[in-house]
Z-matrix of the N, CA and C atoms (Angstrom, degrees):
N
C 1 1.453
C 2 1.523 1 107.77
N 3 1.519 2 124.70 1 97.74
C 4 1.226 3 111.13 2 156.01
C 5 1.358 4 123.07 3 -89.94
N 6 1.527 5 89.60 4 155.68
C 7 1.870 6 104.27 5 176.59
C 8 1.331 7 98.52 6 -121.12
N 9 1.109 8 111.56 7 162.99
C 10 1.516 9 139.61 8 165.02
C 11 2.004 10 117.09 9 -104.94
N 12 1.535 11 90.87 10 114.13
C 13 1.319 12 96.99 11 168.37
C 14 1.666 13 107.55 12 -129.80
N 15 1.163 14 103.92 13 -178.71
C 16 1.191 15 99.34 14 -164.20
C 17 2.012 16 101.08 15 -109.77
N 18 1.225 17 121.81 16 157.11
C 19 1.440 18 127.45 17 -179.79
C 20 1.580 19 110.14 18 -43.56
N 21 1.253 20 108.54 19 -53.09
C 22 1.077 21 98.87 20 -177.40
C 23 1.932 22 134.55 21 -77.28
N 24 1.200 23 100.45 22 6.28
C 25 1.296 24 143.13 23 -177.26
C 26 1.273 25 106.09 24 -74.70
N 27 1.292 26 109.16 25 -60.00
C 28 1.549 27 148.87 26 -143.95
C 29 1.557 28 76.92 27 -94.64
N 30 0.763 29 134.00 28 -78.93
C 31 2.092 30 134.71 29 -154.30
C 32 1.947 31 96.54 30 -62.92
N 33 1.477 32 110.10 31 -34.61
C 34 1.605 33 103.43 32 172.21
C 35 1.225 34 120.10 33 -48.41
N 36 1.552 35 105.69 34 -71.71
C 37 1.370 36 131.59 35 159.37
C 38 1.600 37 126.56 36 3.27
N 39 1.338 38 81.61 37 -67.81
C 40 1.596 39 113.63 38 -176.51
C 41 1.491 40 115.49 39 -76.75
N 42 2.114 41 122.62 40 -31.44
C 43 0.666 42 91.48 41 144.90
C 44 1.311 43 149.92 42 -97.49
N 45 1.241 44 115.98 43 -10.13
C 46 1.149 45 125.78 44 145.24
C 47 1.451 46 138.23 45 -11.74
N 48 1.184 47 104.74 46 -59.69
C 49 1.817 48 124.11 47 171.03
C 50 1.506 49 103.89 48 -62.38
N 51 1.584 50 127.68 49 -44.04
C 52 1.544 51 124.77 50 168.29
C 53 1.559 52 125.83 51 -50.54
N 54 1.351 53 92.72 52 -37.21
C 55 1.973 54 101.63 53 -163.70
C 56 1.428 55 93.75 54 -105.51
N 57 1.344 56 136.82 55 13.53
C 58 1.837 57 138.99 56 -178.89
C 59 1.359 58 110.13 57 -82.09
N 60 1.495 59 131.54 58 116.15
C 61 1.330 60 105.10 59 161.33
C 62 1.164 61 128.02 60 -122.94
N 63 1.612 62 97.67 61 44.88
C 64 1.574 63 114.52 62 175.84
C 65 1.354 64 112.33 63 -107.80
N 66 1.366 65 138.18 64 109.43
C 67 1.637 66 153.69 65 -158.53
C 68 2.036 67 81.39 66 -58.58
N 69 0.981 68 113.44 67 -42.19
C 70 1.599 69 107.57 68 -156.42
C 71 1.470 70 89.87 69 -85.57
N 72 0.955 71 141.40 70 -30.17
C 73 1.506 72 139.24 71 -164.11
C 74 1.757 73 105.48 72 -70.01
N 75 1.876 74 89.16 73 -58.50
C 76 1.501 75 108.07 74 166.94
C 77 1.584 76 128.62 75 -30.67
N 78 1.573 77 103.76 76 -51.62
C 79 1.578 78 132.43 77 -168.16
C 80 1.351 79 101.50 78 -62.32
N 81 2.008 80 131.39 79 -45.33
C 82 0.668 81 156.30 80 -145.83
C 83 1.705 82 103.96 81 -89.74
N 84 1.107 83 116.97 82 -55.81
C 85 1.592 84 142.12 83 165.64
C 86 1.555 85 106.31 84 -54.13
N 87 1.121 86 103.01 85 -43.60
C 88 1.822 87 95.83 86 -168.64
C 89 1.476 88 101.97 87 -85.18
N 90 1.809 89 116.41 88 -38.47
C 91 1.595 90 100.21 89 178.38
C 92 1.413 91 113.65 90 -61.01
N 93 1.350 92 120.29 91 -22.43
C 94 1.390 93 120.59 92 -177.48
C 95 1.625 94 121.50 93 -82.45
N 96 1.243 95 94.68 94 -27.22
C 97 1.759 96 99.35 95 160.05
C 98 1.392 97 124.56 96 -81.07
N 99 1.347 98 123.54 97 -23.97
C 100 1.298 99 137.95 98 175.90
C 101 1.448 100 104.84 99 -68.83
N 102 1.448 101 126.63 100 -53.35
C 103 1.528 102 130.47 101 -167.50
C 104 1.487 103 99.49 102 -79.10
N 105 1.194 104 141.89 103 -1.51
C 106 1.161 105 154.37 104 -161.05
C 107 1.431 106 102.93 105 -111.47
N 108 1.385 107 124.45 106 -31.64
C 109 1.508 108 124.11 107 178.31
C 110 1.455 109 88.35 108 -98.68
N 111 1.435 110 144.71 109 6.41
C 112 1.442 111 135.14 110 177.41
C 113 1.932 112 117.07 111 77.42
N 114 1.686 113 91.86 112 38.33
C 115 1.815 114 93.77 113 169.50
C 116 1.736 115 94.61 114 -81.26
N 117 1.020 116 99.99 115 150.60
C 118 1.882 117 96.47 116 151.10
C 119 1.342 118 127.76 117 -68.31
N 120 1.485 119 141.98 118 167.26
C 121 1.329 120 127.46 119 136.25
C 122 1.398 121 127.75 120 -51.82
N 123 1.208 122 156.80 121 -6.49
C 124 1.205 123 126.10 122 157.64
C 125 1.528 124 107.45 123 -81.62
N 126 1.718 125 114.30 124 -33.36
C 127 2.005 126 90.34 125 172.77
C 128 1.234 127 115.96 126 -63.77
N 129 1.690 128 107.65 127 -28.65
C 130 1.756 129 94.92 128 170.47
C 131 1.575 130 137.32 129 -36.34
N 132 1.450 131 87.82 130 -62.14
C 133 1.223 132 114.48 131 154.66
C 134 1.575 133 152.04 132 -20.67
N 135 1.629 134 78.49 133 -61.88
C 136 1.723 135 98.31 134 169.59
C 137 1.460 136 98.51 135 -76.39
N 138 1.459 137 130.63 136 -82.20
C 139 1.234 138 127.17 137 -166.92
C 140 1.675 139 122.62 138 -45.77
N 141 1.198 140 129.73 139 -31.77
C 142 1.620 141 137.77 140 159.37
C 143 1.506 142 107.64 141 -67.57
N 144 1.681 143 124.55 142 -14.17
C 145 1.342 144 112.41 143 -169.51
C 146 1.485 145 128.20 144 45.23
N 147 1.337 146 110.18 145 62.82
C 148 1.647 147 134.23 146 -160.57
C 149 1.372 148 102.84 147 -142.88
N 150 1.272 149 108.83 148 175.04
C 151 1.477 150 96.69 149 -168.13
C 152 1.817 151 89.00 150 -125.38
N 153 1.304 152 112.54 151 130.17
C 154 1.701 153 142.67 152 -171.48
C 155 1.640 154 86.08 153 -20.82
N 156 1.469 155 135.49 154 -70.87
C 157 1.000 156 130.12 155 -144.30
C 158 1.815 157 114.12 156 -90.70
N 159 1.525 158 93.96 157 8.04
C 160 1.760 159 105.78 158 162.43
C 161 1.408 160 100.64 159 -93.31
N 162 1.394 161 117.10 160 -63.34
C 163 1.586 162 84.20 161 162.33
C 164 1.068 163 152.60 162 -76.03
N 165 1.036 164 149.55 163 46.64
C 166 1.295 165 160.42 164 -89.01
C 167 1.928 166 93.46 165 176.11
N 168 1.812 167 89.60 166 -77.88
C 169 1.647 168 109.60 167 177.26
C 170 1.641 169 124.93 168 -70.81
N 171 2.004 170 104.92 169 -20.58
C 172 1.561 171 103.16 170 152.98
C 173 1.143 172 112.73 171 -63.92
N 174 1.332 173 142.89 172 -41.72
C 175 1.547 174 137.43 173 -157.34
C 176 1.646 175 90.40 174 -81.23
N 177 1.396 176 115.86 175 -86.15
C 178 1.406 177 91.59 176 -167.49
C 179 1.384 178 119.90 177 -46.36
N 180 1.483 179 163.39 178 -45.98
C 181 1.002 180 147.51 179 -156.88
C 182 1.372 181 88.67 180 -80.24
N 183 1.173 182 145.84 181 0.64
C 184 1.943 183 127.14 182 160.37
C 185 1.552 184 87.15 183 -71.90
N 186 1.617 185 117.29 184 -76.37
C 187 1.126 186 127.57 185 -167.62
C 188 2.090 187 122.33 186 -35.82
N 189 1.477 188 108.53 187 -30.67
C 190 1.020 189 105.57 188 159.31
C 191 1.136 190 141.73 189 -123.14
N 192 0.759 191 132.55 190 25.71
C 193 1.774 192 159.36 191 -148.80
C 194 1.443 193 118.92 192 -173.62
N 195 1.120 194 130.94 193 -9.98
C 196 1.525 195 149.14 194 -160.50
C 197 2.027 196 94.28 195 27.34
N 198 1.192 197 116.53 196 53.02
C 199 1.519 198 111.66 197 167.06
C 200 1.658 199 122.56 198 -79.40
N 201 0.862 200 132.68 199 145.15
C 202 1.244 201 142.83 200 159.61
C 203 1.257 202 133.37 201 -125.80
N 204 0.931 203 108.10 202 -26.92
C 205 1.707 204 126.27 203 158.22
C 206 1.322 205 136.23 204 -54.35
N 207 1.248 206 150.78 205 124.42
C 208 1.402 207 147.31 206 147.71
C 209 1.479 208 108.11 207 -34.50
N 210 1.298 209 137.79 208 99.57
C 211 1.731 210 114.70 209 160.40
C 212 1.415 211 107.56 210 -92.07
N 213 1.356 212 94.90 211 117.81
C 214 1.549 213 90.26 212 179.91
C 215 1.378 214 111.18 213 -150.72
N 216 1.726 215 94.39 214 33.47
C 217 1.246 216 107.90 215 -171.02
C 218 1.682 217 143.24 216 65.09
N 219 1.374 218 120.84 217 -44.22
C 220 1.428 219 124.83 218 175.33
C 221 1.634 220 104.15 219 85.29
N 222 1.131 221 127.11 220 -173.64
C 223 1.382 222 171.16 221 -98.47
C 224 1.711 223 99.45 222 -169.04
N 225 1.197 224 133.25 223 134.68
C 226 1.334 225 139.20 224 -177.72
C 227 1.719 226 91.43 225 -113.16
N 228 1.182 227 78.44 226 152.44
C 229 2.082 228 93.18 227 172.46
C 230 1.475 229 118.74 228 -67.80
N 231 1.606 230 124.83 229 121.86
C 232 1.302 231 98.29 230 146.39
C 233 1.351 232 145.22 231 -44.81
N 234 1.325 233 117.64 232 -24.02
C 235 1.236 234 127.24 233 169.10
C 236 1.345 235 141.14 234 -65.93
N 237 1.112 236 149.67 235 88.63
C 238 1.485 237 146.86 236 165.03
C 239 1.594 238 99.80 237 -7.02
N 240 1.839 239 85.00 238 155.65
C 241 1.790 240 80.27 239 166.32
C 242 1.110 241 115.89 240 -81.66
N 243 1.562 242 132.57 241 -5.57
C 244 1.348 243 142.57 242 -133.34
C 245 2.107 244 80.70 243 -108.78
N 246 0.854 245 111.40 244 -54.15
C 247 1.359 246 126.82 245 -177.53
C 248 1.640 247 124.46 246 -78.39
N 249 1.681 248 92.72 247 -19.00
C 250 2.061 249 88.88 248 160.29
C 251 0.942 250 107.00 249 -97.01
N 252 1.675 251 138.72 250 -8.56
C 253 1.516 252 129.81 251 168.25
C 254 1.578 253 121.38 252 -66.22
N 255 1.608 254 92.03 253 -44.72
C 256 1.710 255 90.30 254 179.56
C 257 1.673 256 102.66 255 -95.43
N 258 1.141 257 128.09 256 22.82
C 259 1.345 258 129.04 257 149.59
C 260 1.761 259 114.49 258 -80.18
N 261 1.237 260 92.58 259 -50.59
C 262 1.719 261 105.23 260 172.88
C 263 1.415 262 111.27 261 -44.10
N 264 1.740 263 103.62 262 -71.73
C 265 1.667 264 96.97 263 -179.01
C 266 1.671 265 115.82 264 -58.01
N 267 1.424 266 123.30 265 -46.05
C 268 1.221 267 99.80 266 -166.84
C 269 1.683 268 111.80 267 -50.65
N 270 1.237 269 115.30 268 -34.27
C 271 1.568 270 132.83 269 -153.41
C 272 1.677 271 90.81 270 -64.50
N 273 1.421 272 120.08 271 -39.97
C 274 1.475 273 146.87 272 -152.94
C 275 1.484 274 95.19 273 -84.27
N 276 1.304 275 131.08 274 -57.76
C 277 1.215 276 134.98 275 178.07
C 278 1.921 277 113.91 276 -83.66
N 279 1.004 278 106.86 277 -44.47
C 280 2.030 279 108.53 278 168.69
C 281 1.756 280 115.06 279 -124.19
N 282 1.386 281 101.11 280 88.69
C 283 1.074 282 102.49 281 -163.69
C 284 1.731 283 112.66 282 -65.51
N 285 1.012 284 154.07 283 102.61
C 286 1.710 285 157.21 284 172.94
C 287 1.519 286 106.05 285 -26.44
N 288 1.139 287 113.22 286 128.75
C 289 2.183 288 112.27 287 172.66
C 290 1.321 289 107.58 288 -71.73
N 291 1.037 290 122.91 289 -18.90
C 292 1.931 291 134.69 290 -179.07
C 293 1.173 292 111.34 291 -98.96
N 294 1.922 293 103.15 292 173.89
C 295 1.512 294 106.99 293 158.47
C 296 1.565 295 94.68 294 -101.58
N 297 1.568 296 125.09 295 -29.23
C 298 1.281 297 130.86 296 155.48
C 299 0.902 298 128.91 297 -2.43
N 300 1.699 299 106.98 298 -79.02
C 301 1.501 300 119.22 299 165.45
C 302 1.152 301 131.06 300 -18.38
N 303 1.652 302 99.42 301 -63.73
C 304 1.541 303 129.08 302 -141.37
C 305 1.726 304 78.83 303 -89.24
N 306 1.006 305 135.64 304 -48.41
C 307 1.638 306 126.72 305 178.08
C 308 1.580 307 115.40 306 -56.39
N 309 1.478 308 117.25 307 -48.42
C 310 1.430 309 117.14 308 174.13
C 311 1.496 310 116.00 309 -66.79
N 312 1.223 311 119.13 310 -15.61
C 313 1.467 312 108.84 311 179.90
C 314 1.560 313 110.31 312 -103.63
N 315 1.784 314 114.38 313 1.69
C 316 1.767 315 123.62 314 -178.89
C 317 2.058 316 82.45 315 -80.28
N 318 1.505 317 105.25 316 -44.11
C 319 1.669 318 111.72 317 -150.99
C 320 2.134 319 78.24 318 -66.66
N 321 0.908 320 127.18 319 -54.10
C 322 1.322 321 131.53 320 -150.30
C 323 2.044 322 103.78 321 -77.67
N 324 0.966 323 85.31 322 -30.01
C 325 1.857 324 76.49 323 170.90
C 326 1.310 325 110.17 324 -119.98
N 327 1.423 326 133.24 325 -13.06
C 328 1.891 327 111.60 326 161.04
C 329 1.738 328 108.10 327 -113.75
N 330 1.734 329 104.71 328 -15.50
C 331 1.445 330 84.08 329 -165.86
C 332 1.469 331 114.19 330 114.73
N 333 0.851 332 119.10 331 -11.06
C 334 1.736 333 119.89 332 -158.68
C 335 1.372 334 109.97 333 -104.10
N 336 1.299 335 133.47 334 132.13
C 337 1.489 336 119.47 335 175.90
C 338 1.625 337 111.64 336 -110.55
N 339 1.565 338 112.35 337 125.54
C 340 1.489 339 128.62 338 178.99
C 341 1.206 340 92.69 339 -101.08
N 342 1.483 341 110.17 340 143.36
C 343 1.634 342 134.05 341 151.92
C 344 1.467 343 118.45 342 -81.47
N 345 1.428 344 110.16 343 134.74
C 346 1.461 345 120.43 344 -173.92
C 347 1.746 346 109.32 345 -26.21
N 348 1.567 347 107.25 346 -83.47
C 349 1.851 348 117.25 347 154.27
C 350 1.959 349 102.76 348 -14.52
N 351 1.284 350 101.19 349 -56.71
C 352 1.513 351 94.43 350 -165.86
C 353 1.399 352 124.26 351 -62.11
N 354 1.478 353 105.96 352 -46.77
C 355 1.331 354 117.42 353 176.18
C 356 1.819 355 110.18 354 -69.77
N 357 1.230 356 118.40 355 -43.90
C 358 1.258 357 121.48 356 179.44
C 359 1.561 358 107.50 357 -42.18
N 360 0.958 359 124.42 358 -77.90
C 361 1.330 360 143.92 359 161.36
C 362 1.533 361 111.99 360 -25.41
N 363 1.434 362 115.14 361 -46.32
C 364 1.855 363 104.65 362 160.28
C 365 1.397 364 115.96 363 -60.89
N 366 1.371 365 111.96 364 -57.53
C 367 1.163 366 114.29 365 179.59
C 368 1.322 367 113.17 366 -32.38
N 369 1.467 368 127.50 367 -66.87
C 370 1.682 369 165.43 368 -154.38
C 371 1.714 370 74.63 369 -52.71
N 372 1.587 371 117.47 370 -78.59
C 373 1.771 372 129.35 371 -169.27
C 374 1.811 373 109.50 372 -51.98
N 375 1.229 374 104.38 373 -14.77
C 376 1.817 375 95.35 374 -158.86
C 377 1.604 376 85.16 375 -107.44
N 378 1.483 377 135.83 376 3.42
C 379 1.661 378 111.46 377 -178.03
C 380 1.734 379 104.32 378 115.67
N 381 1.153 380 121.52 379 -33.21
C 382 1.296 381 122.07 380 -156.96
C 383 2.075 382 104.45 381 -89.74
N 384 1.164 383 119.26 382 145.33
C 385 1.094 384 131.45 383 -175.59
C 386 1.607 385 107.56 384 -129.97
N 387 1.334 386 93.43 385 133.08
C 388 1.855 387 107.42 386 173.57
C 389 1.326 388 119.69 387 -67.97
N 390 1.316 389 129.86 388 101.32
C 391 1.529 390 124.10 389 160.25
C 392 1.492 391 118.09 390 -114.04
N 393 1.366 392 117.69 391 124.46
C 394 1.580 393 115.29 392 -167.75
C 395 1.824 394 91.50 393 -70.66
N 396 1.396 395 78.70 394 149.68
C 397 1.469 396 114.41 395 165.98
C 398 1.435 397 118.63 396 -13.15
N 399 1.018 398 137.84 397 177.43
C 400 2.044 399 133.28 398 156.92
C 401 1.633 400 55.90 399 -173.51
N 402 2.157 401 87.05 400 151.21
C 403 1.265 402 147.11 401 149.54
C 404 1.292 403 94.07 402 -59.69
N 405 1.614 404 117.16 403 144.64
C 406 1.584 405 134.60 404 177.28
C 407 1.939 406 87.80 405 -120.13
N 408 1.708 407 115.94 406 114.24
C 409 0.889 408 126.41 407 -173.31
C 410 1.990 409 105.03 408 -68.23
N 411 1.329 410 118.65 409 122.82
C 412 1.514 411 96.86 410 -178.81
C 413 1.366 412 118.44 411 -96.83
N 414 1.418 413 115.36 412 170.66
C 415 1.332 414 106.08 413 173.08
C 416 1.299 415 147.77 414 -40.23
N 417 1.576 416 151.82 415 129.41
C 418 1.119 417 124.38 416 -164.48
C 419 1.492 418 98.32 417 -86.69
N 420 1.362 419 101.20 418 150.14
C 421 1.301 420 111.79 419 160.89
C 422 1.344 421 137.25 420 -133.58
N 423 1.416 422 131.08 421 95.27
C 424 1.611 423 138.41 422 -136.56
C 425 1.202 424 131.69 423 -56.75
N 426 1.787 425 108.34 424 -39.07
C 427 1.369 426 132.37 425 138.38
C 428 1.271 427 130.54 426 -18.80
N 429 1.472 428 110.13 427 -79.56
C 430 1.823 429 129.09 428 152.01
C 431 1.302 430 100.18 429 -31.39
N 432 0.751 431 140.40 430 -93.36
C 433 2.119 432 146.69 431 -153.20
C 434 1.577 433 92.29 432 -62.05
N 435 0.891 434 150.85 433 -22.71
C 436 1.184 435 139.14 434 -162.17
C 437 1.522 436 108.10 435 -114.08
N 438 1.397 437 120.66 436 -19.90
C 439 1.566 438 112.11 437 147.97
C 440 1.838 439 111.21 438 -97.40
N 441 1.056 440 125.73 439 11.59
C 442 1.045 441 132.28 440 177.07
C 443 1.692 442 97.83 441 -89.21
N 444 1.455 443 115.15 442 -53.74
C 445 1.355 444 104.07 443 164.01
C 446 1.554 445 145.90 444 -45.29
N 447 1.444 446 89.56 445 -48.33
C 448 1.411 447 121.31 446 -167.95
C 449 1.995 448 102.95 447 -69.75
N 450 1.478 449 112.61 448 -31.37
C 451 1.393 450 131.49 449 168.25
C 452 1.674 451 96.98 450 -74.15
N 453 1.217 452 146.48 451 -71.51
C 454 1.242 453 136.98 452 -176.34
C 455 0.968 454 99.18 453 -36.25
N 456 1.371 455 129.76 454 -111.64
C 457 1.234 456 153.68 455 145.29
C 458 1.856 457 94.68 456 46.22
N 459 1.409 458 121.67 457 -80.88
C 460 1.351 459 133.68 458 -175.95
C 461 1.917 460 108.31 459 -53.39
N 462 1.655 461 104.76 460 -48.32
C 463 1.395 462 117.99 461 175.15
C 464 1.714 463 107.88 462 -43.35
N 465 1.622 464 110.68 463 -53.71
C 466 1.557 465 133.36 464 -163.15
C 467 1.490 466 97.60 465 -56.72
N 468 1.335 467 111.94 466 -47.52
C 469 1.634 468 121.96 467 -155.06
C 470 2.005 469 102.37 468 -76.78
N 471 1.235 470 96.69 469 -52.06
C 472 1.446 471 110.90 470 164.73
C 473 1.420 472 125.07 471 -30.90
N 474 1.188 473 89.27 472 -34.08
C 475 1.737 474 98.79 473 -151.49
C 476 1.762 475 103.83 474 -105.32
């Protein structure tokens, strides 16, 4: 089944499919780029490992609806709105080294218990991005290292 889209269509698409991190969103994008270079639905099919008549109903619902999405609604927040705002700022002003953290202190000021996956995934929706930890190198201090040596040094001989 080919379709006709247009180039600039085609470069959305594409980026789109890079920055997606929904497997179904993905699935959805690629049958539509695939039928667009003139695969059929059953290679669609086969190669996405879908069954002919899912793709079939991704292509037309691009073609008439321009959808790409699953609506299938989602999952509502435990959180109040009143309580993801001042979750936001505190997070905004003292940011937590964990997702740990950030779960023991949701359980410690409303009560509520998030799962690692769970909270990650708020975080992921509210703006916030995971970067592990780095060491903050401290000042040297010459004094310090130099009985720090002078203690090795005695430990080494000892031993």
């Amino acid at each position: 089944m080919k379709i006709f889209i247009t180039d600039e269509q085609k470069a959305e698409l594409e980026h789109l499919h890079h920055t997606c991190r929904d497997k179904r969103e993905c699935d959805r994008i690629k049958a539509v780029l695939l039928a667009s270079e003139g695969w059929s639905s059953v290679m669609i099919a086969q190669a996405l490992r879908l069954h002919e008549t899912t793709v079939n109903r991704h292509i037309s619902d691009y073609l008439n609806h321009c959808k790409l999405k699953p609506e299938n609604g989602g999952s509502q927040s435990h959180l109040s709105e009143i309580q993801t705002q001042e979750l936001i700022a505190y997070l905004t002003a003292d940011l937590l080294p964990t997702t740990q953290a950030v779960i023991r202190l949701v359980k410690e000021a409303w009560d509520i218990r998030y799962t690692v996956p769970g909270m990650n995934k708020w975080l992921r929706h509210n703006g916030f991005s995971y970067k592990k930890p780095t060491g903050v190198p401290h000042k040297f201090n010459a004094e310090q290292q130099r009985a720090f040596i002078e203690t090795d040094g005695k430990l080494k001989q000892e031993a």
